[in-house]
Backbone bond lengths (Angstrom), bond angles and torsions (degrees), N, CA, C in turn:
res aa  C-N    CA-C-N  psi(-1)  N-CA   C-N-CA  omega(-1)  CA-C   N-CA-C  phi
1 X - - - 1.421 - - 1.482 109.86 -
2 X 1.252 103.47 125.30 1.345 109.58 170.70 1.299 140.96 -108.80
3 X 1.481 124.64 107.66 1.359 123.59 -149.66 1.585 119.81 -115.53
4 X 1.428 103.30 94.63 1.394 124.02 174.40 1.609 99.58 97.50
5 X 1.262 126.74 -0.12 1.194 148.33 167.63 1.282 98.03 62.86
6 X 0.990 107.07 74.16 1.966 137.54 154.74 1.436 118.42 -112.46
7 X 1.395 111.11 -17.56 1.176 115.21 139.46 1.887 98.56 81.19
8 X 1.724 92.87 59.55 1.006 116.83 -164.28 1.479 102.99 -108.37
9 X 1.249 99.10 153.33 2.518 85.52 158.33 1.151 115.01 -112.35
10 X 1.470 129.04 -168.91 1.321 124.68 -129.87 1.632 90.72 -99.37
11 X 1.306 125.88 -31.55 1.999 118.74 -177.85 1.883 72.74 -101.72
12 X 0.566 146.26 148.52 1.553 174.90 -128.23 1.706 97.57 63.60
13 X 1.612 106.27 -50.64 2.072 79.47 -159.25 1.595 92.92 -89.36
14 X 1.720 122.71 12.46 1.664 110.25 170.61 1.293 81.18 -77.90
15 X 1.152 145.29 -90.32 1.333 162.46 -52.49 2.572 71.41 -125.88
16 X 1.115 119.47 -68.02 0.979 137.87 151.93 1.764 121.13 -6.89
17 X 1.504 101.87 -71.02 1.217 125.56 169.86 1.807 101.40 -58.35
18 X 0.758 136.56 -76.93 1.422 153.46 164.72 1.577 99.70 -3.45
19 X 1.729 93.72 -70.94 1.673 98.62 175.21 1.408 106.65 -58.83
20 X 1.001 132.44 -26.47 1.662 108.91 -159.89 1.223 98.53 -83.77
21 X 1.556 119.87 -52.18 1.255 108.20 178.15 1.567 136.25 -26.94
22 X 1.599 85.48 -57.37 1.894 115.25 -176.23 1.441 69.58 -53.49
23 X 0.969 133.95 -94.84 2.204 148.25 -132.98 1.763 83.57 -48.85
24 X 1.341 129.75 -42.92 1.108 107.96 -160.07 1.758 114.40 -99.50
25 X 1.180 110.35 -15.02 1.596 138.24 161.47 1.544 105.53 -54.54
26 X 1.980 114.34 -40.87 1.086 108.13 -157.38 1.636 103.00 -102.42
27 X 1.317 99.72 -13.16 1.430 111.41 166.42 1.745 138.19 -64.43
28 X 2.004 73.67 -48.84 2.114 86.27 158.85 1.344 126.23 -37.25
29 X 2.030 97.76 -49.91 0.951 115.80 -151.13 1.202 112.30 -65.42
30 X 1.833 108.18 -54.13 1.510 106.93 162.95 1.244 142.86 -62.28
31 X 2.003 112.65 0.79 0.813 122.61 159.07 1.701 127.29 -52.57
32 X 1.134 89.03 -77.82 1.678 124.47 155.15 1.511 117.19 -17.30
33 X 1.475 112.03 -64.60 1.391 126.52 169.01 1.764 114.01 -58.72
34 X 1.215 104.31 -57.16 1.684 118.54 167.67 1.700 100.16 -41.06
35 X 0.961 119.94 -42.12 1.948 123.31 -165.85 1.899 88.02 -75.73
36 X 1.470 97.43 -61.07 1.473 95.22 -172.26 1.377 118.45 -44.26
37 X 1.434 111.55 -69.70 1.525 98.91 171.65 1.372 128.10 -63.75
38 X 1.438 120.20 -13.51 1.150 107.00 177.98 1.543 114.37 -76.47
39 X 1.628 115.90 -21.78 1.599 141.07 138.90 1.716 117.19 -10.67
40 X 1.344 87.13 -66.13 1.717 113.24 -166.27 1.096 97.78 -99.82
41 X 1.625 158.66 -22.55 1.318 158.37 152.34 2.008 87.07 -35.68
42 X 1.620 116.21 -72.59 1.119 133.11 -171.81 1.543 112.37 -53.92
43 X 1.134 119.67 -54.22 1.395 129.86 -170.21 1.633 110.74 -81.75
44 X 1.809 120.78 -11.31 0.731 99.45 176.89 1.946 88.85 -105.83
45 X 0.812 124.12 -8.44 1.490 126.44 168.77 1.752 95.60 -64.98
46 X 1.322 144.51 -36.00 0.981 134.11 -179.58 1.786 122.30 -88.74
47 X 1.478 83.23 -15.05 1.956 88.68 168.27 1.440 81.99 -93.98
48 X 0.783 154.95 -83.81 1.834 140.34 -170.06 1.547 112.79 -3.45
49 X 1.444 99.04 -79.76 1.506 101.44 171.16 1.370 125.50 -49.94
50 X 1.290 118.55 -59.35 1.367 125.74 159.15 2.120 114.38 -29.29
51 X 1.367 95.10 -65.37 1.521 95.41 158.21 1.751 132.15 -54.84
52 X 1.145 127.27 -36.30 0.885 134.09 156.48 1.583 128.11 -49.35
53 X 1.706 99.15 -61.35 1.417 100.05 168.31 1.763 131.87 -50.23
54 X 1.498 102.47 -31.18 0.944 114.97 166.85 1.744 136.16 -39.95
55 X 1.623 72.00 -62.15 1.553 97.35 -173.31 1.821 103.49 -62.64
56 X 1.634 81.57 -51.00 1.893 76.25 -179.42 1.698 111.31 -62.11
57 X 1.379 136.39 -34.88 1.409 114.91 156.98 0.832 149.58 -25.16
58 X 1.665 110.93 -51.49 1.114 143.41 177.04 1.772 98.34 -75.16
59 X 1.240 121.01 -46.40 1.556 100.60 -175.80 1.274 108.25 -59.31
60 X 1.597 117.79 -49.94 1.567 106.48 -161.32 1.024 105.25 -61.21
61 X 1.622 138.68 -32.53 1.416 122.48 -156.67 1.258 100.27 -69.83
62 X 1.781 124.63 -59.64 1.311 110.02 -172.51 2.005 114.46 -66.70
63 X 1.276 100.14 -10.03 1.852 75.30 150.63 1.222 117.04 -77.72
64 X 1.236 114.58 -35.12 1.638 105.92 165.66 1.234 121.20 -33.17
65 X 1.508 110.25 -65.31 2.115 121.30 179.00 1.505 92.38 -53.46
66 X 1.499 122.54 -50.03 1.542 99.70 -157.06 1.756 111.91 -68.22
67 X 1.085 113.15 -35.51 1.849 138.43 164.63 2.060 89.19 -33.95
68 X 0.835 113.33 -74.74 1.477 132.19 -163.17 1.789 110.37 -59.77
69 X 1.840 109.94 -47.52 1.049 106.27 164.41 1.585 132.54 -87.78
70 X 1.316 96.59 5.35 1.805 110.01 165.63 1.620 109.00 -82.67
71 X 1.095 95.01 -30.08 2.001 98.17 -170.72 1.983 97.47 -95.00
72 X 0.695 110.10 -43.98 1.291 103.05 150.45 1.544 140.68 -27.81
73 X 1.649 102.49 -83.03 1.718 123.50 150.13 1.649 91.55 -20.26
74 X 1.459 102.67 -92.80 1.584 117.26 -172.87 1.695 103.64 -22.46
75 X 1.259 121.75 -63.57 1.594 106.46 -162.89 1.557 110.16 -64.42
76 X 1.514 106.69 -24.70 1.557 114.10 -165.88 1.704 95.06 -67.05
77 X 1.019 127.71 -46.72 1.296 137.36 -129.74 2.083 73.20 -101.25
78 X 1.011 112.93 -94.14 1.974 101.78 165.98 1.798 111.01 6.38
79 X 1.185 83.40 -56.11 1.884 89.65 -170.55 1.464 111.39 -78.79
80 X 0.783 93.08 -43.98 1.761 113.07 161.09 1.823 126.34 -33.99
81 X 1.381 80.17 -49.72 1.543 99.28 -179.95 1.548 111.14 -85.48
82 X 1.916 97.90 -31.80 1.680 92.10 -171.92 1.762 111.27 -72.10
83 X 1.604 112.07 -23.36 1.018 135.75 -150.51 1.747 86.36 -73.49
84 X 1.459 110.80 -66.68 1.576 113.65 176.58 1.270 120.95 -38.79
85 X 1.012 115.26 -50.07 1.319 136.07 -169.99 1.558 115.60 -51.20
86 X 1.394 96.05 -56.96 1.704 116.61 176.42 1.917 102.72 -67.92
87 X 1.716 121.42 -29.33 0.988 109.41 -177.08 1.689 100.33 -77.76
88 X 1.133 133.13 -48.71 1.092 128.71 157.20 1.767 135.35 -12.02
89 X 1.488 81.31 -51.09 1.522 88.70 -165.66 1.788 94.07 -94.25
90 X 1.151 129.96 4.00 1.390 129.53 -164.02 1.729 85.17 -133.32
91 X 1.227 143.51 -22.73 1.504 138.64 156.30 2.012 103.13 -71.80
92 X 1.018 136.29 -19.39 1.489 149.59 164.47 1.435 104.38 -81.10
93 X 1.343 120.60 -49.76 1.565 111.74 -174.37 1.728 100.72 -83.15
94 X 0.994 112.77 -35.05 1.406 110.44 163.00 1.704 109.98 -42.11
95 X 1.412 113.45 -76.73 1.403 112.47 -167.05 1.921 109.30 -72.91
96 X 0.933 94.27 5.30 1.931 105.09 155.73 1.324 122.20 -86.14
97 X 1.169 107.44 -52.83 1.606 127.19 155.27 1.617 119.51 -26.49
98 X 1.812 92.97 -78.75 1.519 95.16 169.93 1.661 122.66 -45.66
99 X 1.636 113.21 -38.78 1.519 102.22 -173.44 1.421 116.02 -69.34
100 X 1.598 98.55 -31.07 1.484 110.43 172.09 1.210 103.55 -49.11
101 X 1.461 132.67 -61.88 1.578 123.16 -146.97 1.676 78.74 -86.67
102 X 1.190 159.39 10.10 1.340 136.85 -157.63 1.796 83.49 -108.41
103 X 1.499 107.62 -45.91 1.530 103.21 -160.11 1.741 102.95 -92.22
104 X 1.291 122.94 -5.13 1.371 129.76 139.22 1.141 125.52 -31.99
105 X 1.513 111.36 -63.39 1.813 129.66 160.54 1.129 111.07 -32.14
106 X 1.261 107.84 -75.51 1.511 130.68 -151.37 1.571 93.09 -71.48
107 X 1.523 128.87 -52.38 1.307 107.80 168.33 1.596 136.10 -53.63
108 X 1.655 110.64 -34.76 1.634 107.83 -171.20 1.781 86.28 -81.87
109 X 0.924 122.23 -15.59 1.302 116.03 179.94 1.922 97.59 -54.28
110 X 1.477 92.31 -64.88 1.392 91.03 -164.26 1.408 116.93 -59.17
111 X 1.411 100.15 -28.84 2.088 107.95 162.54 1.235 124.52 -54.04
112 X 1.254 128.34 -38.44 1.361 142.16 153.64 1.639 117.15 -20.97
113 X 0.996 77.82 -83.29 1.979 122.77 166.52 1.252 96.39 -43.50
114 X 1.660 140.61 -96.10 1.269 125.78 -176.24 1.131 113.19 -44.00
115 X 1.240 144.42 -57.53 1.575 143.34 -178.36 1.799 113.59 -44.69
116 X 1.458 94.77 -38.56 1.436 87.85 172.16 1.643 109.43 -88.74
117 X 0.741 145.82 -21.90 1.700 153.27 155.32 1.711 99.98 -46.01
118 X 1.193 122.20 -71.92 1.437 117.43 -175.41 1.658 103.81 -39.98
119 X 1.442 103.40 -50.44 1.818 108.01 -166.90 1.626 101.61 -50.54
120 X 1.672 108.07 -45.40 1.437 108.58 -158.71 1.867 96.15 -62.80
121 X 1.428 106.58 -37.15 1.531 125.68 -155.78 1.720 100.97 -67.66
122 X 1.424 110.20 -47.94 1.794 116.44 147.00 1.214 128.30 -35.21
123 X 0.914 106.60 -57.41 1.672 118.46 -175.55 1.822 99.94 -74.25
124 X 1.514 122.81 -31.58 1.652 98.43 179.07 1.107 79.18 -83.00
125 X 1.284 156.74 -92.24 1.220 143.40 -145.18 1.669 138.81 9.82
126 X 1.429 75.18 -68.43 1.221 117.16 170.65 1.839 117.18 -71.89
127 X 0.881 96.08 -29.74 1.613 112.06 -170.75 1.813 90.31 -76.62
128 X 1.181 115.46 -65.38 1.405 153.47 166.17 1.785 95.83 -5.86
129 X 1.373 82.64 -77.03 1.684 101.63 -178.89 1.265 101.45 -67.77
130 X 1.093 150.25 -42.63 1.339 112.93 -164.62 1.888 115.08 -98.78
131 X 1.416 98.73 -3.71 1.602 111.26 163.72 1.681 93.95 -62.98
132 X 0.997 113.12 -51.40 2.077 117.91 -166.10 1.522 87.52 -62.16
133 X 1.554 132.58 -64.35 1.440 102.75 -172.82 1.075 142.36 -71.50
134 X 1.355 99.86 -14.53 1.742 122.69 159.69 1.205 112.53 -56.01
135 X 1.439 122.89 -45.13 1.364 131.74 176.21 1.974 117.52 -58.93
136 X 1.271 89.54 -37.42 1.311 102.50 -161.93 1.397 90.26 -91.66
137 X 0.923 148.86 -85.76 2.031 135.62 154.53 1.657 100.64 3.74
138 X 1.383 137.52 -64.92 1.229 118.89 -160.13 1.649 112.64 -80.85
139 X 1.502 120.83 -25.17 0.787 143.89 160.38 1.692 104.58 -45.36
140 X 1.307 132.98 -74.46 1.335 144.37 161.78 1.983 103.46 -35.21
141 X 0.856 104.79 -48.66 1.325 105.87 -163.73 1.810 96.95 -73.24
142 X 1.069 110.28 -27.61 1.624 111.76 -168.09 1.518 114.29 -103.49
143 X 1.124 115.03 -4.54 1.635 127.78 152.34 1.668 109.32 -88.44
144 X 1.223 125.03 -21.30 1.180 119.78 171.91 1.649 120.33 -82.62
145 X 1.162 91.70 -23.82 1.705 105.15 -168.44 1.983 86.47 -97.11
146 X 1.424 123.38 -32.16 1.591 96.67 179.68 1.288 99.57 -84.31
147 X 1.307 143.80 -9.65 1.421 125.31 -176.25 1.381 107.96 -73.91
């Protein structure tokens, strides 16, 4: 028997046949496999990108948050400053305050004080004058009594 006329015999081209199959079974196979990974070469090049894209999403947004919590910071820290500032200037108007109410004191004090000085200053006045007409009565009385 002659098979494919190579001029083979019949357990050489089984034995033959056998191999080719296997050779061509094993060939599919690495065909097949070759597709797969060349599949997954691709598909994992496309979860790559896919991964990638991701990641880069994910970066910009939280530069986004960080963008957002810098301008943020910034206003806090603005307010921050205005906030001091006003305590400052209201810890200053405070200790203006105090001198105010201190020399407030110290003035009605001294109003006090003059007001009671005028009273005393009334009262000699008054005292004043009527020593002078007393004076001036004894005076009268003692030109009458030397004449």
């Amino acid at each position: 028997m002659d098979s494919g006329g190579l001029g083979l015999t019949s357990s050489e081209s089984a034995s033959d046949r056998a191999a080719a199959r296997q050779s061509a079974y094993t060939q599919q196979r690495e065909n097949r496999l070759g597709l797969l990974s060349g599949k997954s070469d691709e598909d994992s090049q496309k979860d790559f990108k896919k991964l990638y894209e991701c990641a880069y999403n994910e970066n910009e947004k939280l530069k986004s948050n960080l963008r957002e919590a810098q301008l943020e910071l910034m206003d806090i820290k603005s307010k921050l400053e205005r906030v001091a500032k006003k305590q400052d200037q209201s810890s200053s108007q405070a200790g203006l305050l105090e001198a105010e109410k201190r020399d407030k004191k110290i003035l009605e004090r001294k109003m006090t004080e003059m007001e009671d000085d005028l009273k005393v200053l009334t009262d000699l006045k008054s005292d004043n004058q009527r020593l002078k007409d007393e004076n001036g009565a004894l005076i009268r009385v003692i030109s009458k009594l030397s004449k």
